[in-house]
Each structure stands twice: as C-alpha cells, then as structure tokens.
C-alpha positions as CSV (number, residue, x, y, z in Angstrom):
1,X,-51.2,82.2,16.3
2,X,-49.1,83.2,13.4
3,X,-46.3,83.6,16.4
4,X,-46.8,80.7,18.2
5,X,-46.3,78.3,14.9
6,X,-43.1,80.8,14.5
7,X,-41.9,79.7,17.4
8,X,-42.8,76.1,17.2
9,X,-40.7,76.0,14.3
10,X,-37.9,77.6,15.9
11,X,-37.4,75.3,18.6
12,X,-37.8,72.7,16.4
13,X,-35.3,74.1,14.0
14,X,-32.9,74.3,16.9
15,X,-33.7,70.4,18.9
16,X,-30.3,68.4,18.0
17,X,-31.0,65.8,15.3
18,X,-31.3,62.3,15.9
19,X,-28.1,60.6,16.8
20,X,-27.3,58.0,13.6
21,X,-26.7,54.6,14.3
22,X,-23.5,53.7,15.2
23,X,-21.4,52.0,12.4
24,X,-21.2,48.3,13.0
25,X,-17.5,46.9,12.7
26,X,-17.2,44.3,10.3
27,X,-14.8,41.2,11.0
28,X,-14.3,38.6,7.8
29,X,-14.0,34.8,9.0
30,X,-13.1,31.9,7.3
31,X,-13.6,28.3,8.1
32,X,-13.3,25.1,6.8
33,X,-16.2,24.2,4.0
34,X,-17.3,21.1,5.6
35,X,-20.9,20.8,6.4
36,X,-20.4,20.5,10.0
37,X,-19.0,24.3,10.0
38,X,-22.0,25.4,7.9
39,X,-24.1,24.4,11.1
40,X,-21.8,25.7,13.7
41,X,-22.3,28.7,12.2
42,X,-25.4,28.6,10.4
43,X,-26.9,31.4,13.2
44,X,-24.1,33.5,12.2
45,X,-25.0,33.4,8.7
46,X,-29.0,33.5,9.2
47,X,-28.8,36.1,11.4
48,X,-30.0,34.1,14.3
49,X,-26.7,35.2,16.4
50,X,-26.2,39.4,16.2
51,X,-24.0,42.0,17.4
52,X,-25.0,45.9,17.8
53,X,-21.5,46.2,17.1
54,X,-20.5,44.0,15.1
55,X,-20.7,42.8,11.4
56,X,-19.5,39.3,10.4
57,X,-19.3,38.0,7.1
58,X,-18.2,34.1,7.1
59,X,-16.5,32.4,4.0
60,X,-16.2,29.0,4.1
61,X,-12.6,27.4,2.1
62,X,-11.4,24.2,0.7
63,X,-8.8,22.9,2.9
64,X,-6.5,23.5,0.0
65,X,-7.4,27.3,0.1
66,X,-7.6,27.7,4.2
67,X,-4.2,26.4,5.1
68,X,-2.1,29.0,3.2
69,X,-4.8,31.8,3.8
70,X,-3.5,31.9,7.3
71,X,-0.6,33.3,6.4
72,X,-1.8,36.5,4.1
73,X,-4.1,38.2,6.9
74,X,-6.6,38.6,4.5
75,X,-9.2,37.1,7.0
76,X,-9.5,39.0,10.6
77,X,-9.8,35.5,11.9
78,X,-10.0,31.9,10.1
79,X,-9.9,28.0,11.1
80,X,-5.9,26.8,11.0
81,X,-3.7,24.0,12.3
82,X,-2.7,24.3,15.7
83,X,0.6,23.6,14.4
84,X,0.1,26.7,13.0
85,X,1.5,28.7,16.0
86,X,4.2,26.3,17.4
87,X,5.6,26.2,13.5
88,X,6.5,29.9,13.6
89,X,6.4,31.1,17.6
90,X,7.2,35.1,17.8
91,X,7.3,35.5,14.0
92,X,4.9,37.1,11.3
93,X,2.0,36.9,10.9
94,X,1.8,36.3,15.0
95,X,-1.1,34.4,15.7
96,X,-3.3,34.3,18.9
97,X,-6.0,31.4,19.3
98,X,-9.2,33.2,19.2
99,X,-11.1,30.3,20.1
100,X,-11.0,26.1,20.0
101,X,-12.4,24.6,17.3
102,X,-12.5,20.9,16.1
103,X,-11.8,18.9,18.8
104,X,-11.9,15.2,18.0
105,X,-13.9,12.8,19.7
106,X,-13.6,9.2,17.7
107,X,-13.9,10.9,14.0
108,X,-10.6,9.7,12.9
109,X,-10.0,5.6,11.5
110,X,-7.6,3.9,9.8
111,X,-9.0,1.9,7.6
112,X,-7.9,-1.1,5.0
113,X,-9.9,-3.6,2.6
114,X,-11.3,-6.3,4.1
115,X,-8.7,-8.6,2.9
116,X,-5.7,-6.2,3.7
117,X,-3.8,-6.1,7.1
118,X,-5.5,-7.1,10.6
119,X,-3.5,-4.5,12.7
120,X,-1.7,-1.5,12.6
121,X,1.6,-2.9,13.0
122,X,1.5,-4.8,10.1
123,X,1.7,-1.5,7.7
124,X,5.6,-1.9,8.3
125,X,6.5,-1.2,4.6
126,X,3.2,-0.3,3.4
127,X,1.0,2.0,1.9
128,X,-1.2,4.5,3.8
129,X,-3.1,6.9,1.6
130,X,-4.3,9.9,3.1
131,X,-6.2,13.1,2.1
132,X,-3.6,15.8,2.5
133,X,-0.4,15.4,4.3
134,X,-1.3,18.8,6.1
135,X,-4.1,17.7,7.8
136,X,-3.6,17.0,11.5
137,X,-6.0,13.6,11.5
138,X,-2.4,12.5,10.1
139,X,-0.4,14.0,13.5
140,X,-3.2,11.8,15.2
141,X,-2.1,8.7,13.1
142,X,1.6,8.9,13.1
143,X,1.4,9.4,16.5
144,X,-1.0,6.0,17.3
145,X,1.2,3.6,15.3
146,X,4.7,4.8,16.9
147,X,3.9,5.1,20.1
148,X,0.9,2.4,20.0
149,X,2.5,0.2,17.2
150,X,6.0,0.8,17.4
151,X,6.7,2.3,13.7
152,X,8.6,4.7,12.7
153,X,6.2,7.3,11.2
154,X,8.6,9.9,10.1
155,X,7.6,11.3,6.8
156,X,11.1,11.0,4.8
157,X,12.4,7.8,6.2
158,X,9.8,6.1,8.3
159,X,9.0,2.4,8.0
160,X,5.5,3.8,6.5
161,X,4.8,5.4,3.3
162,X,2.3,8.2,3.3
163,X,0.8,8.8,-0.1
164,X,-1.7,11.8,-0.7
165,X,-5.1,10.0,-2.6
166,X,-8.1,11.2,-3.7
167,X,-10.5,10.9,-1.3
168,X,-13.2,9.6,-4.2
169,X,-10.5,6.9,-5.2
170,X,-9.7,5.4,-1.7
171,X,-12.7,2.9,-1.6
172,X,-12.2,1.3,-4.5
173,X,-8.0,0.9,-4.0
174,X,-8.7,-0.3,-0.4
175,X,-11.3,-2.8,-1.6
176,X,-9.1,-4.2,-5.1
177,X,-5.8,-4.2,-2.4
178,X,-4.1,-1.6,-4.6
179,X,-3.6,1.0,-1.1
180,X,-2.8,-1.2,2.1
181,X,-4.7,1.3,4.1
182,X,-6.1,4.5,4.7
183,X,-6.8,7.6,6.9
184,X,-10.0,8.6,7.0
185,X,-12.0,11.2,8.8
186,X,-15.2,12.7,9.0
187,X,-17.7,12.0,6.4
188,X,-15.0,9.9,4.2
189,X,-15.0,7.6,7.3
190,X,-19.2,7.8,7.9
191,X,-19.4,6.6,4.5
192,X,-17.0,3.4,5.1
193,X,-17.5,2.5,8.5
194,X,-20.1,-0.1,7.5
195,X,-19.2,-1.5,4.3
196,X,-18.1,-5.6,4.2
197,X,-15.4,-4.7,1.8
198,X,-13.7,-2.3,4.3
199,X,-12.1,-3.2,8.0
200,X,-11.3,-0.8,10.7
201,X,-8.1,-1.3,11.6
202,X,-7.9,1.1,14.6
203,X,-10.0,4.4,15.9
204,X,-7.0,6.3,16.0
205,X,-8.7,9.0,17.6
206,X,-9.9,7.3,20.0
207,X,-6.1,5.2,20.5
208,X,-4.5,8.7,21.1
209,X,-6.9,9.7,23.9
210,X,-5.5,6.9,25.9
211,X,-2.6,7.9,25.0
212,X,-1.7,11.4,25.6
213,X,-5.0,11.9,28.3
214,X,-7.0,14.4,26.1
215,X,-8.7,14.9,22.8
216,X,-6.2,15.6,19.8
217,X,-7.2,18.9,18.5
218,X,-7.6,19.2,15.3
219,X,-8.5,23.4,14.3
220,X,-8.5,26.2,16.3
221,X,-9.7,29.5,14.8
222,X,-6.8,32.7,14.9
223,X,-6.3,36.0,15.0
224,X,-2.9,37.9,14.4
225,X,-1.3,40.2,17.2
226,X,-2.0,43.5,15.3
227,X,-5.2,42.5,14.0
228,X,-6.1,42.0,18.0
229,X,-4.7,45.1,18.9
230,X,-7.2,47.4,16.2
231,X,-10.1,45.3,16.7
232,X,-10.1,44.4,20.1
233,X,-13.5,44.5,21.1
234,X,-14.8,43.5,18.1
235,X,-13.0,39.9,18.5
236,X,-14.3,39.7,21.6
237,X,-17.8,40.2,20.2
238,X,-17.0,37.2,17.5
239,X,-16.4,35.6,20.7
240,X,-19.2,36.0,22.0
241,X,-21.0,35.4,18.9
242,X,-19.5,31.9,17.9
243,X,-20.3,30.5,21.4
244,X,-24.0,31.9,20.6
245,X,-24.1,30.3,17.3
246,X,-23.1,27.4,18.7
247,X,-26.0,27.1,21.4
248,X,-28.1,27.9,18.6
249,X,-27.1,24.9,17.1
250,X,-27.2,22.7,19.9
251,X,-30.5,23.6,20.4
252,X,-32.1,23.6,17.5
253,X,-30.3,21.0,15.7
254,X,-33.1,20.1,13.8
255,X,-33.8,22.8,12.2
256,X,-30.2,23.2,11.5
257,X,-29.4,20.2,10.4
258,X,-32.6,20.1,8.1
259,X,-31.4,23.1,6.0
260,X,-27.6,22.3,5.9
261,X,-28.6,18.8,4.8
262,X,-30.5,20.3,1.7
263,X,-28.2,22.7,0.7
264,X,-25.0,20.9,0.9
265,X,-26.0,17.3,-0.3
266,X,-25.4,15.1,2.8
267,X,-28.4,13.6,4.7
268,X,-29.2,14.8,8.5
269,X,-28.1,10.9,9.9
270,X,-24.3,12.1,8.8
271,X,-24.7,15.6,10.4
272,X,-26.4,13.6,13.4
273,X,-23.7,11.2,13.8
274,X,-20.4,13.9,13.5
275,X,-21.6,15.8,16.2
276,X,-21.2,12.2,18.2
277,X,-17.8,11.9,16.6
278,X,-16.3,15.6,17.3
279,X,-16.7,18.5,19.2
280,X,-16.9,22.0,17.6
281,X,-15.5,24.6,20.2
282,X,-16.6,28.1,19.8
283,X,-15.8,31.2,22.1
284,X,-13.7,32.0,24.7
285,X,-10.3,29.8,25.4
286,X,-10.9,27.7,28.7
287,X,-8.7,25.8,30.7
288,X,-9.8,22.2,29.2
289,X,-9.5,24.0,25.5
290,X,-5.5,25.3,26.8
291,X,-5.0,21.2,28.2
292,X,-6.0,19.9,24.4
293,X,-4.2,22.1,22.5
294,X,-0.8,21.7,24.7
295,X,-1.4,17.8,24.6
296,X,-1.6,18.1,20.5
297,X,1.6,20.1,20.6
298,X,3.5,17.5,23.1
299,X,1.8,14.7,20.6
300,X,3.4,16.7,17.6
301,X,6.7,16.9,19.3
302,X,7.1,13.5,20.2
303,X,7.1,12.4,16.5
304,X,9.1,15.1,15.2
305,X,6.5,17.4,13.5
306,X,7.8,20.6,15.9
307,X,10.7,21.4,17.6
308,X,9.1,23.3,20.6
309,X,6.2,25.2,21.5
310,X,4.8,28.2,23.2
311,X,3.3,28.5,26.1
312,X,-0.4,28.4,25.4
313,X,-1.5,31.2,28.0
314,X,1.0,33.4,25.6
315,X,-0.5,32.5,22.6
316,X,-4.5,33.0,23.4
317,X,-6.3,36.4,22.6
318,X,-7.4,38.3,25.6
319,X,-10.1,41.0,25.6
C-alpha cells in the first residue's frame, strides 16, 4: 500500500500543470459622451459583448476632449472626424478607419425663431450660431446653403457668419431675435423641433442626401498604422465586438435604453427617436460605409474644407 500511494504521488508530482489562462489583450476606446454611444456600446461595457482575447475598456469624451485626443495615440482606437484622415493623408499619427460610425439620417436642422428668416437664403449677412466650428453637422450645413442656397459659406469671407454659442443659450437668442439662426443636431435639435417659438428652416441632413446621393457621415472610429500593425488581431476582435454590441442594442433596446435613460438624464422617447434620426455603424468597413465616407469627403471638398483626399480602400484597417 505504502508503495502504491508512493507512486501515486509520483506521477502526480510529475503530470504537467494546468496550462494558465491566456492573457487577454486590452484595447482602450474612446467615443463621444453622448447618450446614444453609451447604448451603442452599453454591451461592451456590461459585459454583454466578450472576447477570450480581448479586454476593452471604453471612455467616453466631451467633444472638446475627443477631437484633439486623436492626435496623441493615447487611445488604441477613438471616434474622430472623417476629416480627420483627408486633413493629414500619409502623415503622423496615420490613421486607418476601424469602423463607420455616426452616419446621419435627418438629425441635423437649421433652425431660427419663429419670427426670424423663412429660408435659408435669406441668412445672406446673418448670424448662424453653432456648437463648435469643428463639428461636421457644420460641413453638412455649409454645404446645403451653397450648393442648395447659393451662399458663400466660406468661414473667413463667406456671405454667412458662423459664431460658436452655447448650446444652453441658443433657445432663448433664437426666440428674442438676438442669433438669426442656428445649427442644431441631435438632442439640441429633439428638444426644439416642436416648440411655437422656433421654425425649421431646412433638414439639412436630409437637403444633402439629395444632394451628394448618400448620408453625410459624421464619425468614424480610428486606429493608427502602427497601432494596427502590434495589435492586429486584437482590432479585429473590437471589430467584431462593436458590431455585437450593436445587435445587442438593436435587440434589446429596451432594456438599453431603460438604463441609459436613468443614468444619463434624458428620457427613452429621445433615445427612441435618435436612432430614427441616425445610424450608429459598428464593425467591419463595407462597401455602402466606403460610398458615405468618400461622398463626405467630395462634400468637404467642394466648399473648401480639404484640398484632396485618399483613397478610402487605402485608408481602412484590414485584418
């Protein structure tokens, strides 16, 4: 007996140990902090959408925070412009489009008081207050009144002034005729639509769709060139992983939509009605995603905002 448990233990001593659990790569992401990104990716971040390889931790930016982050690499792959690539082709930091992301349906308005001007083409000389001058709901604007409208829309000596105005202060200047008119997009624009002391003056979203044949885009999420080359499968898992999230979402939007409601202080009719307004893209870059983005470079051309641009089939991350 004594030999047998000697032996036992022997064998034992010599089995190889259990292999450990792979280490999981982790990828940082940054988008937008709007509440319609908290529930693109809200099974991301409740663990609802998993990787056996992959760790993602998502941060969520003020627009004034995410538009120069693009530029330090601190992310491995965050919402930008998609002026972002065409602004500095073959240069540092060398983005690649990791995926589409807001692409706008009829989110966009212009929008005056409802005694201010009854068409675009009467902002000749006027006001329009906006946001941020960065945002590309105003390359969907400048482009709608000079090709639409006939104004010149160029930022230094156009025939419109565009004047950066706190979103909480636009209302009230639009109703008591102090701003002419005003961009607005998103939840800004859910909260106006309705109101008798407001007008819509034009769905410029919708006006550029007729115009250039496709969607304006208004994000698309990046990676950089060397980032793509250390991490290649692990961006292809995010890939993978935002188009799950997504799916999630669209089907299970009311459980979604019922916890981002609560914790970010809008109610589930907005969340509800901006997913009829816009489409959140997530995953791999199609051929209808390539079409959009091109069309929103052409778009920025025409008015002056870029010189040139790539070709998109250059500029997408491949596996």
């Amino acid at each position: 007996m004594k030999v047998l448990i000697a032996l036992t233990l022997l064998v034992a001593a010599c089995a190889p140990a259990p292999a450990a659990p792979a280490q999981k790569t982790a990828l940082e992401v940054a988008y937008a902090d709007d509440p319609s990104r908290h529930a693109l990716l809200w099974a991301i971040v409740n663990g609802k959408a998993t990787s056996p390889t992959v760790d993602v931790k998502v941060s969520f930016l003020p627009l004034a925070q995410i538009i120069p982050a693009a530029n330090t690499k601190q992310y491995d792959a965050l919402e930008a412009s998609p002026l972002a690539l065409p602004r500095a082709p073959g240069a540092e930091p060398g983005f690649l489009i990791l995926s589409n992301g807001l692409v706008n349906i009829s989110s966009t308005a212009l929008m005056t008081g409802k005694d201010g001007p009854s068409s675009p083409a009467q902002l000749k000389g006027k006001t329009v207050g906006l946001a941020s001058l960065g945002g590309t709901f105003v390359l969907e604007t400048r482009y709608v009144l000079q090709k639409a409208h006939g104004l010149n829309t160029d930022l230094r000596t156009g025939e419109v002034k565009f004047s950066e105005t706190p979103v909480e202060a636009t209302a009230t200047l639009l109703k008591d005729n102090k701003l002419d008119a005003a961009i607005l997009a998103q939840l800004a624009y859910y909260r106006l639509r309705s109101s008798p002391d407001h007008k819509l003056l034009a769905n410029v979203t919708e006006e550029f769709t007729r115009l250039s044949g496709h969607r304006p885009v208004n994000s698309v999420v990046v990676t950089y060139r060397d980032k793509a080359d250390a991490k290649k499968a692990a961006l292809a898992e995010l890939q993978k992983m935002l188009a799950s999230s997504r799916a999630y979402l669209l089907a299970n939007k009311a459980e979604v939509f019922k916890d981002v409601a609560a914790k970010r202080g809008v109610d589930q009719a907005f969340l509800e009605w901006i997913f009829s307004v816009l489409d959140l893209a997530a995953g791999p870059v199609t051929d209808q995603d390539m079409a959009q983005i091109t069309a929103t470079w052409e778009a920025a051309k025409s008015i002056g905002d870029i010189q040139s641009y790539p070709a998109v089939k250059d500029v997408v991350f491949r596996p």
